[in-house]
N, C-alpha and C positions, 0 to 999 in steps of 0.2 A: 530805455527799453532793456528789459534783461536778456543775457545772451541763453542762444541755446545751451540746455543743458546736454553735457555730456551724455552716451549711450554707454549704460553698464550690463554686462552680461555676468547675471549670476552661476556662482556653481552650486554644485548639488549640497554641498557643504554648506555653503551661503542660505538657501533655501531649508534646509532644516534649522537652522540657526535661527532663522525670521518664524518659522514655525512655533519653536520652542517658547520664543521670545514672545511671540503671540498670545500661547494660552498661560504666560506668566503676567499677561496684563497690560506688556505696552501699548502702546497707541500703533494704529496704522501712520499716521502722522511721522512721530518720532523715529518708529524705524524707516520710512522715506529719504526722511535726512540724512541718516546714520549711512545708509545704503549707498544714496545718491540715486534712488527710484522713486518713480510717480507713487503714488499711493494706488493708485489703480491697480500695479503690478504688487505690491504687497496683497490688493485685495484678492487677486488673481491665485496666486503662492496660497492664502489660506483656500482659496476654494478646490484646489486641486490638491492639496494636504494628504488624501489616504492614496493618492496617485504614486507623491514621490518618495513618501515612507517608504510602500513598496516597494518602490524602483530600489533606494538606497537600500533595504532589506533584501534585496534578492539577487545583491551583488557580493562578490568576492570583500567583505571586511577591511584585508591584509594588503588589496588594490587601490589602486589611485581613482579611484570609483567616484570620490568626493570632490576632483578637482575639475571633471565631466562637468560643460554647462549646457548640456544638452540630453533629452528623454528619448530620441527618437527610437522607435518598436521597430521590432523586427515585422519583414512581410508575414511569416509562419511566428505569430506570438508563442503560441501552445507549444510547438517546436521549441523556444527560445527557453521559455519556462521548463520544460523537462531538461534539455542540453546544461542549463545550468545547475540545476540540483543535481544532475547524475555528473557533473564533473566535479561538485564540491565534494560529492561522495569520493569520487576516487582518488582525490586530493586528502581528504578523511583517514583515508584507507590505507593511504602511502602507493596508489598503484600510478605507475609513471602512463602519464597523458601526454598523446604527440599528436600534430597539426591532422595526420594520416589517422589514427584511432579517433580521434575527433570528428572526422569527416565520416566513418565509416559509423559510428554511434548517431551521428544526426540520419544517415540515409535507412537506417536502421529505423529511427525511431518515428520517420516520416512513413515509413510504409505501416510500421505497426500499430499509430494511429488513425489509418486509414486518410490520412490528408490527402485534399486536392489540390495538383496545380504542377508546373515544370521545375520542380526543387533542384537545383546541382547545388552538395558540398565541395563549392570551388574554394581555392586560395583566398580569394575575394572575400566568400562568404564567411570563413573560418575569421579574418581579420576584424570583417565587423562585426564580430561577434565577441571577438577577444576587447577590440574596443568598446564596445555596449558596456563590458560585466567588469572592466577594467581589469583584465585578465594580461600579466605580466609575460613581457616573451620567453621568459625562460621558462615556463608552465606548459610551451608546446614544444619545450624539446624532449622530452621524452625521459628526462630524468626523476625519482624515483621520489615522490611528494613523502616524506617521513611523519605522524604524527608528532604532534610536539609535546614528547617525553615531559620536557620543563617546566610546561602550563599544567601537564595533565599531574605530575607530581606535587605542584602547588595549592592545582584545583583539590588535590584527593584532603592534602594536609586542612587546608580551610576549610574545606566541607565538613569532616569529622568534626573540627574544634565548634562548629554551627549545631551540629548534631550535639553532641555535647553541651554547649550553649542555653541549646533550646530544650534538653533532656528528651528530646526522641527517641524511641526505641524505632527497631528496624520494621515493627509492623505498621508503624506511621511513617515511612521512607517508602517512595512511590517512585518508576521510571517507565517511560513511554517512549516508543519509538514506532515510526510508520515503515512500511516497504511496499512494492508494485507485486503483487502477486498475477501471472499469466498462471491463471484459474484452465485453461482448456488446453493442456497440452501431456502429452506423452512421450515415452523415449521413441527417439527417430524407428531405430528399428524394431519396432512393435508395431507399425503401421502398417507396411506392406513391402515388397522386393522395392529396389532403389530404382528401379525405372519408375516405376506409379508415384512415388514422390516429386520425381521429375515435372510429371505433367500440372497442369494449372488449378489443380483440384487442393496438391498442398502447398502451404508457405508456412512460412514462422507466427506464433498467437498473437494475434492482436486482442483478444480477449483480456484485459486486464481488468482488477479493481484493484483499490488499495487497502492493505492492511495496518490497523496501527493495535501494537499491542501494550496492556500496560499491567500490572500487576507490584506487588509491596517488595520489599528485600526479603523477607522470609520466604515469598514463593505462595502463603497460604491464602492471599486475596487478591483472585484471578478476574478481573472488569471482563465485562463480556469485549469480546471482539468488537473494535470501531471498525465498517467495512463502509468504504468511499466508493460509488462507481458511478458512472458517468451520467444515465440513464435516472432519474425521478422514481419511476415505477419501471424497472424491467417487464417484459412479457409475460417473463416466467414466472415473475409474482403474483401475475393473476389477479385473484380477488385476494388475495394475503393481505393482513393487517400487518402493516410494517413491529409493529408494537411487540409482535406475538414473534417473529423473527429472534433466533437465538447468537445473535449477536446487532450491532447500534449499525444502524444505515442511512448514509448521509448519498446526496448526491449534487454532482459539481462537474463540470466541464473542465476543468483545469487537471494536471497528469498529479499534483500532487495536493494533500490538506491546504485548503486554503487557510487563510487569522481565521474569517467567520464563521467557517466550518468548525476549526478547533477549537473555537471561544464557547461554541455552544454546545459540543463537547462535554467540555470543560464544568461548565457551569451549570449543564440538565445532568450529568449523568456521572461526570467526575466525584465534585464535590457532593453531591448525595449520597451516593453508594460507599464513598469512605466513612461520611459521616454513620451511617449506618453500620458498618463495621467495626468501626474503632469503639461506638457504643457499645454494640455485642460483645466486644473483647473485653469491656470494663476500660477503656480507655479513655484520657480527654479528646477531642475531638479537635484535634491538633494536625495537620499532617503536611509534607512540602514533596511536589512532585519533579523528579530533575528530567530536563527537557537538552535537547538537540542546541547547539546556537542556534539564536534568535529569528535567521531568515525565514525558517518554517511557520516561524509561531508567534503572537502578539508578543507585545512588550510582556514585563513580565508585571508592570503596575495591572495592566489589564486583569492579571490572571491571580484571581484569590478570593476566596470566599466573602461573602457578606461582614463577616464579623474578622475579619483578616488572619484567621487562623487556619486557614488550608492554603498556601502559596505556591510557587514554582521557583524552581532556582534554572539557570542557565548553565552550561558547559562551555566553557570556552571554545574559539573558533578551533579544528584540526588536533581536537581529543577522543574526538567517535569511535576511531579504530582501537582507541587505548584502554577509555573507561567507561565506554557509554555501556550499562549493564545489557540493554535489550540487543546491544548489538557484539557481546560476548558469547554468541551464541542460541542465546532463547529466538531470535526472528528466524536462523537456521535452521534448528530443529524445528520451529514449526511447520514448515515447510518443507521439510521431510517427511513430515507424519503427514501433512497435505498429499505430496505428493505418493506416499506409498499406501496410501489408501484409496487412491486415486487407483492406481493401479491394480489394486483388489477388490476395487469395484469393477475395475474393465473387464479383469478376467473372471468375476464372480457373476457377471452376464452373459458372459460367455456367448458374446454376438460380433461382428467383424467389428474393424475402426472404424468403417462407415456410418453404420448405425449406430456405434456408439456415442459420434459426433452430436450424431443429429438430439442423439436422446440427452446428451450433457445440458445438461443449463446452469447460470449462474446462482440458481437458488439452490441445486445440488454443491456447487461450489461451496455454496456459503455454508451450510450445514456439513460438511466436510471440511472446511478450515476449521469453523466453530471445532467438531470433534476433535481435530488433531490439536487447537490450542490446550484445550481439556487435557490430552494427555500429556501436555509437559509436567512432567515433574515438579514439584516444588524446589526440590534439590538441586535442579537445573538452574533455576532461578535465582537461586541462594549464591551459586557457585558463581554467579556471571556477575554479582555484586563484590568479589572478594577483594577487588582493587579498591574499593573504597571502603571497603568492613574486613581487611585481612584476617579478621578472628574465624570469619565464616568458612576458612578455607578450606577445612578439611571435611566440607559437605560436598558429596561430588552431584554431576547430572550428566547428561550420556555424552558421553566420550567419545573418542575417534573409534574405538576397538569396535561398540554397541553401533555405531556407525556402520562401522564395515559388516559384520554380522547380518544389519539388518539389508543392506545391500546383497549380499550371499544367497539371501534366504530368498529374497527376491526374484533374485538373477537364476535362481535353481527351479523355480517354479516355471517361470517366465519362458525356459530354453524347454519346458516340456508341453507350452501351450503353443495353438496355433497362432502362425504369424508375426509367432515375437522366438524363433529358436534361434537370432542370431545376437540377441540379446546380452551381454556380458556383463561379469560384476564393476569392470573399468566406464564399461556404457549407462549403470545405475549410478556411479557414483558421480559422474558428470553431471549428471541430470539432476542430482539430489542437491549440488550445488551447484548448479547455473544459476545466473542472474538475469537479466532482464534482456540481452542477449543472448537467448536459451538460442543456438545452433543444434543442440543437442537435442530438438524436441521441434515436431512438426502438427499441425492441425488442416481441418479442411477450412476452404476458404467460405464465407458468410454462403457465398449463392451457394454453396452443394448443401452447407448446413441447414439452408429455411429452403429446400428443395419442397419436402412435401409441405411448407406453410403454404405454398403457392398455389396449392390446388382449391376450387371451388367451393365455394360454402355449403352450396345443398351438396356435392358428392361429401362432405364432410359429414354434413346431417343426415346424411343417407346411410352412413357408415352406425352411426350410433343403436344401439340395442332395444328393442321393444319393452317398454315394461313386461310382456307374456313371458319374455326371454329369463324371470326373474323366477319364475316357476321352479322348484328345487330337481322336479322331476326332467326337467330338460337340459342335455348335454350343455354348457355353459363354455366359449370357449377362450381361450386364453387369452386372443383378443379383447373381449369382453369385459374379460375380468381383466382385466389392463387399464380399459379404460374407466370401470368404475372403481378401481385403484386409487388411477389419477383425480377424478372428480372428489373422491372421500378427501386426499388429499388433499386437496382447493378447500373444503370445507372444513377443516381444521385447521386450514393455515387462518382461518376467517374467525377463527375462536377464540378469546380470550383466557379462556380456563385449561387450555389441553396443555398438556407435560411435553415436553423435549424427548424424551423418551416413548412417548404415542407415538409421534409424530416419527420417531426411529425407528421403530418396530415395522410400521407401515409401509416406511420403503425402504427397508427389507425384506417384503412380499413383495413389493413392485420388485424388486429385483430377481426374486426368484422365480415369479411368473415371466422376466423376458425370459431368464436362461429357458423356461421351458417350453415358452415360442421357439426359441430358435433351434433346439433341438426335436422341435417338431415337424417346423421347416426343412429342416435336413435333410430330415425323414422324407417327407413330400418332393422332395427333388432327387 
């Protein structure tokens, strides 16, 4: 009788190895043996394949991730998944991460995804979490994570000599990067006196979508906006054709691009619009787009065109803050042109924060990202590539100065409007760079914002205008025309032929028919 066989506990390491091994053709058989596993557990390992890729993807590289023989999730996944992309980033970034910042980044980002349940960022919880991601103890003392100069000077040299190689010019040199944009928020003191902040009405935005921007090294072939958010069909999209939307709209439950998400991306709207471009330019149809490490994003066999002449390259792990071109700038300035536009729309309404909550929607957002990508420069673009095209360097894009200026201009308007005269240029510039722990910027909470959604359908229907009311000879009143503003608006988003610019024009009336509600209002009281 044979003896029992030994019990083996594979590691993560082990399990992609039998993976590999798998679609190279071995037998479930042979690697049993090889293992010292039933074959049942090899059949197991292939069926759960895009489980543990993941898993091994979404972990720290540089960690003992690989020597983990175990998968177990966290209670809060979605939690888990955002905590670990925003610590890789700040590892990226060289910003030092302690047990204490850590705890206070997940309490954070559990309130701002609206999760349910008794969450404490205890000791506890930080450990198994550092255990999960194979996250090294000296990563939560607080000392100062440096990108790695060495890779990133290595990566720059071999990338050029590829460039070179393959005879690329820099209008077929492609880079992308994603970030969380908090679409609904304003400077704290633009809201109201610091008592009415207090009370339960504001908190910090949990409004989020994600933005990924990509464009060539010249700066001259700008891809529309990829914009991720959580929701299928927003409300506020209405009858809108997503198609007709001036920028790409994906939606996912998860805080960051998922593989599938970017795969298809990738392959509806990447590779065609290059190819289209490169034709236009008189160009072969050649191009290689350089990407994030690999946790973000499929493998990189996944990613290349039919005919294997549009591909991706990879960045080594802990070079983002050194060479990654989208994140030298171009994802900051757009989000300053986001947000200070933002700000000239609030006061170009010239209606309280309250009401201007209620009227913000994310398809405003998005039309308002979209413009402010529009106005990055090309030069911007050029300039954030110079680390790996040093020839380009002497193209500039907006600087710290053009920065401060446009903070200035801001802060000088702002201190003459109602509600915001405590406003300062040190309180725009915070705000123009916050990141995802915007402290510096408060919103209303969902219940005041869908306050009047709650009301009745027939007082709603009862609200709406008679056809007689269309008569030219009768008073028409701003109300009215508000709301067949808005309806025009629903039906152009429904069109497939109207221009970006209709569709701009338009609410640019809707906007100046509020201000003149409310200064009617005024009036009336």
């Amino acid at each position: 009788m044979l003896g029992k066989r030994k019990r083996v506990v594979l590691t993560i390491k082990d399990k992609l190895d039998i993976i590999k091994k798998l679609e190279e053709g071995i037998s479930f058989k042979k690697l049993s043996v090889v293992y010292g596993i039933g074959e049942s557990t090899v059949r197991d390992i292939k069926k759960n394949k895009e489980r543990i890729i993941n898993y091994a993807n979404s972990s720290d590289p540089t960690s003992g991730v690989s020597k983990r023989k175990s998968m177990k999730s966290s209670t809060y996944e979605e939690l888990d998944r955002v905590m670990i992309e925003w610590f890789n980033q700040q590892k990226t970034d060289g910003i030092p991460v302690s047990g204490t910042i850590c705890a206070k980044q997940a309490k954070f980002f559990f309130d701002a995804l609206g999760m349910e349940g008794d969450f404490n960022a205890s000791s506890g919880w930080l450990t198994r979490f550092k255990q999960r991601h194979g996250i090294p103890k000296a990563a939560g003392k607080g000392t100062k994570l440096k990108g790695d100069e060495t890779a990133a000077s290595e990566f720059c040299g071999n990338f050029q000599e590829f460039v070179e190689r393959e005879n690329l010019q820099p209008e077929q040199i492609y880079g992308a990067d994603q970030t969380g944009l908090f679409w609904k928020c304003l400077p704290s003191r633009t809201l109201a006196l610091e008592t009415e902040q207090n009370t339960s009405g504001y908190r910090s935005s949990r409004e989020r979508i994600i933005i990924m921007c990509c464009a060539n090294a010249t700066g001259l072939h700008k891809l529309n906006l990829c914009v991720v958010g959580k929701a299928k069909k927003p409300r506020a999209f209405k009858g809108a054709d997503l198609s007709n939307l001036p920028v790409t709209y994906f939606s996912q439950k998860s805080a960051w691009i998922e593989h599938s998400v970017f795969r298809q991306w990738f392959e509806k709207y990447f590779v065609p619009q290059v190819q289209k471009h490169l034709k236009s330019q008189g160009l072969l149809e050649k191009a290689v787009l350089l990407l994030d490490f690999p946790p973000a994003h499929p493998n990189e066999e996944l990613l290349s065109s039919d005919d294997g002449r549009i591909i991706v390259k990879y960045l080594p792990p802990n070079v983002t803050s050194l060479i990654q071109p989208m994140s030298q700038g171009v994802l900051a300035t757009v989000k300053r042109y986001y947000r200070a536009g933002l700000l000239q729309k609030y006061m170009g309404e010239g209606v309280d924060p309250k009401m201007f909550w209620k009227n913000l929607t994310v398809l405003d957002a998005i039309y308002e990202v979209s413009r402010a990508w529009n106005m990055v420069k090309s030069s911007t673009i050029t300039k954030a590539w110079k680390k790996l095209f040093p020839s380009n360097e002497e193209n500039a894009g907006m600087n710290i100065d053009e920065g401060a200026i446009l903070a200035a201009n801001l802060a000088t308007v702002l201190q003459n409007t109602e509600d915001c005269e405590h406003v300062d240029i040190e309180n725009i510039d915070q705000w123009f760079d916050s990141r995802s722990n915007d402290s510096s910027c408060q919103v209303l909470t969902d219940s005041e914002g869908t306050e009047d959604q709650a009301k009745p359908a027939e007082q709603k229907h009862s609200n709406k205008p008679r056809k007689a009311d269309l008569n030219p000879e009768k008073h028409i009143s701003h109300k009215a025309a508000l709301e067949w503003t808005e309806n025009l608006l629903d039906y152009l988003e429904q069109q497939d032929d109207m221009l970006l610019s209709d569709k701009l024009v338009l609410r640019r009336l809707r906007t100046i028919i509020r201000r003149k509600q409310k200064i009617q209002n005024n009036k009336n009281h």
